[in-house]
C-alpha positions, 0 to 999 in steps of 0.5 A: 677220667682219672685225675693226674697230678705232677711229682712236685704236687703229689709230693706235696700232698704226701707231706701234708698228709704224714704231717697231718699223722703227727697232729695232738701231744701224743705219739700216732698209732698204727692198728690192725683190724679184721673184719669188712673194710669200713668205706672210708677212714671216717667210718666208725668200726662196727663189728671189726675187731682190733688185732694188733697195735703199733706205737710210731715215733713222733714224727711218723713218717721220714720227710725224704720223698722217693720217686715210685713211677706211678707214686711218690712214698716216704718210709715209716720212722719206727714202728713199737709192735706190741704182741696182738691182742686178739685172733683173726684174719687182717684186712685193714688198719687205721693210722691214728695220729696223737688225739686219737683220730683216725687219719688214714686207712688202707688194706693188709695183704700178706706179704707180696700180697700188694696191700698198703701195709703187708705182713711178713707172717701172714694175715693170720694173726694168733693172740699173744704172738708178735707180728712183723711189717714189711717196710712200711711206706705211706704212699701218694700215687701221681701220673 
C-alpha cells in the first residue's frame, strides 16, 4: 500500500526539506553527474563523474508553496550555472547544502523527459559549454 499524505502535511514536509538545503555558512550547490544512479542520497559516488555545477542562492528555494495535483512544489531562487567541467551523458544530481553534505538527489532527463531536474539542451553534456535548466522546482508528491 502506498502512504497518502494531506496538502497541508505534504507541504510541511517540502518546507522542512528546502529549509534543510539552506543548512552551514555557505551558500547550497546543485550538481550534475553521469554515470549509475547511487541508491540513495547518502550513497557515496564511485565511478560517477561530476559534469557541471550550479551555485544556489542562500536561501535555495521560495517558500510559496503551489498545488500540482498529485504534489506540492516550490520553485528554485536563482541558479549561478558555471560552464561543465567535463563530457557525458547526465543521469542524476545531488543538491548539497552549505557544509558540503549531500541532501537531495533525483534524476535528469532532457527536457520534457519527466526527470526531477530537465535540461534544455539535453542530457549530452560537452566540457566548457554552459548548460541551461528548465524551471527547477523541488517537489513533495501527496495523495
Amino acid at each position: 500500500m502506498t502512504v497518502k499524505i494531506t496538502t497541508a502535511v505534504a507541504s510541511a514536509a517540502l518546507l522542512a526539506m528546502v529549509a534543510k538545503v539552506d543548512d552551514g555558512a555557505a551558500a547550497p550547490s546543485l550538481k550534475v553527474y553521469s554515470g549509475t544512479v547511487p541508491a540513495n542520497v547518502t550513497t557515496a559516488l564511485t565511478d560517477q563523474v561530476e559534469l557541471l555545477s550550479a551555485g544556489m542562492s542562500d536561501p535555495a528555494f521560495d517558500t510559496t508553496v503551489t498545488d500540482g495535483g498529485t504534489y506540492v512544489q516550490v520553485p528554485a531562487n536563482t541558479l549561478t550555472l558555471s560552464p561543465s567541467v567535463a563530457s557525458g551523458t547526465a543521469t542524476f544530481f545531488r543538491i548539497f547544502d552549505g557544509n558540503g553534505t549531500a541532501i537531495v538527489q533525483g534524476t535528469v532527463t532532457a527536457s520534457g523527459g519527466g526527470g526531477d531536474l530537465e535540461i534544455i539542451s539535453g542530457v549530452a553534456i560537452n566540457s566548457g559549454v554552459m548548460v541551461a535548466f528548465n524551471t527547477f522546482n523541488m517537489r513533495m508528491p501527496k495523495g
